[in-house]
C-alpha positions as CSV (number, residue, x, y, z in Angstrom):
1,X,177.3,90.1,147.1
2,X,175.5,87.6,144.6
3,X,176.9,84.2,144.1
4,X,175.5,83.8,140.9
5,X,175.1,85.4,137.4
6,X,172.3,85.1,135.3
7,X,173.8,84.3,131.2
8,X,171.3,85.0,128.4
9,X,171.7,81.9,126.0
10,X,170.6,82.4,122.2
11,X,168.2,79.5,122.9
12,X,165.8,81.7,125.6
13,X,167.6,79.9,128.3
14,X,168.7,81.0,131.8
15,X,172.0,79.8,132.7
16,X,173.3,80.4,136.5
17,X,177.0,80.4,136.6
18,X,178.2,80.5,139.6
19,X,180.8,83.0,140.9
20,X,183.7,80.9,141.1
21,X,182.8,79.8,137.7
22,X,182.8,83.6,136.9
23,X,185.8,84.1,138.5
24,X,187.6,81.7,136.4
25,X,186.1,82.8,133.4
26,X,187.6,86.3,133.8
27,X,191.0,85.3,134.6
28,X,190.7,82.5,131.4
29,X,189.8,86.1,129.5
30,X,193.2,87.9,130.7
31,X,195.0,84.6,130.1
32,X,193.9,84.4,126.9
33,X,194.7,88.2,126.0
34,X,198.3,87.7,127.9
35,X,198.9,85.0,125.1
36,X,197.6,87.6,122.7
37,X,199.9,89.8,123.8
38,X,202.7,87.5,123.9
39,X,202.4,86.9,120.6
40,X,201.9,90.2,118.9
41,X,204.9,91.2,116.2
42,X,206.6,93.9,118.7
43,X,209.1,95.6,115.6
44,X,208.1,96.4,112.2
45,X,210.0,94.7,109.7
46,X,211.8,92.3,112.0
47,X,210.9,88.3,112.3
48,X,207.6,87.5,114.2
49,X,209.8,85.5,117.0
50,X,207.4,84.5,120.1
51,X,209.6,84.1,123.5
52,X,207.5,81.1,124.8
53,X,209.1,77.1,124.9
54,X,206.8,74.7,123.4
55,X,206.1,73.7,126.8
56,X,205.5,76.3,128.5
57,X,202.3,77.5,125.5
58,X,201.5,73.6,125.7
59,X,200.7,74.3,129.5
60,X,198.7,77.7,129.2
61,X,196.9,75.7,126.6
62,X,196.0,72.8,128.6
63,X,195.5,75.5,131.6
64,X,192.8,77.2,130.0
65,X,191.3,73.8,128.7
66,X,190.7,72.8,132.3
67,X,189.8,76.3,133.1
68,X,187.3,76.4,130.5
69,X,185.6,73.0,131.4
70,X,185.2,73.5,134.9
71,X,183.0,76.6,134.0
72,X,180.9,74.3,131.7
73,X,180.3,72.2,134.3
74,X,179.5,74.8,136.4
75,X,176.8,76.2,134.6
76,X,173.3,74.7,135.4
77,X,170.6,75.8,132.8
78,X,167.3,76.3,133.9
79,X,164.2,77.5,131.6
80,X,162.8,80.8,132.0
């Protein structure tokens, strides 16, 4: 099993991202579409009502914030 994932970046750069970093990435993804889905207008007609406390979106948010920067600091470019 590899432990890293080569990344094209629009710049002709290499990124490694490690797979933990990868790992967290994906599950940031299906975070992000579970709040998608959360969200969606589930009746026609009827008032867009989202079931989700202030709190509990403020936490997903912040979740995903960390989420996202440990994957940034992950990454370790290197020119090709």
């Amino acid at each position: 099993m590899q432990s890293t994932n080569p990344v094209a970046h629009p710049t002709s750069c290499c990124c490694s991202l490690p797979a933990g970093a990868l790992q967290v990435l994906t599950q940031t993804r299906d975070q992000l579409r579970l709040l998608a889905q959360l969200t969606e207008p589930h009746g026609e007609g009827g008032p867009d009502v989202v079931y989700l406390s202030a709190q509990a979106l403020a936490d997903c948010f912040d979740r995903l914030a960390d989420d996202l920067e440990r994957i940034v600091e992950a990454v370790s470019p290197s020119r090709v």
